[in-house]
C-alpha positions in Angstrom: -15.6 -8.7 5.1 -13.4 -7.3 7.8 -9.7 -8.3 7.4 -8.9 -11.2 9.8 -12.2 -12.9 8.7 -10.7 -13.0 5.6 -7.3 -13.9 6.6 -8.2 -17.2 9.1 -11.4 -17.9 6.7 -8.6 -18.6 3.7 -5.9 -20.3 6.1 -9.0 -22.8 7.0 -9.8 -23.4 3.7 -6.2 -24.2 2.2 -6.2 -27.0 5.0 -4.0 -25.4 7.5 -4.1 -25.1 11.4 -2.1 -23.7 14.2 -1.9 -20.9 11.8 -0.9 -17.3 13.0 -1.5 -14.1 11.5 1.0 -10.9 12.2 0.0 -7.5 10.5 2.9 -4.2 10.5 2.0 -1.2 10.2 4.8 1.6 8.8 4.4 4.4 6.9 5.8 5.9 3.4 6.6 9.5 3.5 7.3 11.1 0.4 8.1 15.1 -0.9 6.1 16.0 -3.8 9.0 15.4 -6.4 9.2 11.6 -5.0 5.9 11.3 -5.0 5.6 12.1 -8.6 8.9 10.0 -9.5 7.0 7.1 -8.0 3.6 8.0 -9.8 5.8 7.8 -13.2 6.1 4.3 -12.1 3.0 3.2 -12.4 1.5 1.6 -15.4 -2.0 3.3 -15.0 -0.2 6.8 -14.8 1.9 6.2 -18.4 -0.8 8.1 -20.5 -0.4 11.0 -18.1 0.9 14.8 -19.3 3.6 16.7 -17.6 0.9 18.9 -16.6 -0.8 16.9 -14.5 2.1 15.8 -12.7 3.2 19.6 -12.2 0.0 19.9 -10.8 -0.2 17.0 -8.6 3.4 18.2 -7.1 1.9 21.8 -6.5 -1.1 20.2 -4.8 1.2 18.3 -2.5 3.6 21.5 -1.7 0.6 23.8 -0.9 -0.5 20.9 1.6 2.7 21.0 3.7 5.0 19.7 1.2 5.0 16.1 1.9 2.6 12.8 1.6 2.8 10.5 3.8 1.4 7.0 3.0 0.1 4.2 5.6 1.5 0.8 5.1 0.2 -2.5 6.3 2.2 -5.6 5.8 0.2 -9.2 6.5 2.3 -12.3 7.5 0.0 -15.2 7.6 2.0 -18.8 8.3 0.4 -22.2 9.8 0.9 -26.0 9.3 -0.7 -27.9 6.4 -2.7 -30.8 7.6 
């Protein structure tokens, strides 16, 4: 289901009109070493060995050195009828 069908399709269905939606888009740029930092994190990645996180840093220097992440922020607001 594409995203704004989504978006007014719930609005509509939690009983509110005039409702607006506003999307940002930004982007996360991180060197390997933060990258990594923020994988440690991340609850999935706990069970994870050093190794693989040497690895994934190496992967990311050998690509240019950085990773760059899109971001997309949804405000949805309306009035409740």
């Amino acid at each position: 289901m594409k995203d704004w069908l989504r978006e007014t399709t719930v609005l509509s269905l939690a009983g509110f009109t005039d409702w607006r939606v506003i999307r940002y888009y930004d982007t996360a740029r991180y060197s390997a070493e933060g990258f990594v930092s923020l994988m440690n994190t991340w609850s999935d990645h706990a069970g994870l060995s050093d190794d693989f996180f040497r690895s994934m840093a190496a992967v990311i220097d050998d690509a240019g050195g950085e990773i760059v992440i899109p971001i997309r922020t949804t405000l949805c607001f309306g009035r409740r009828v």
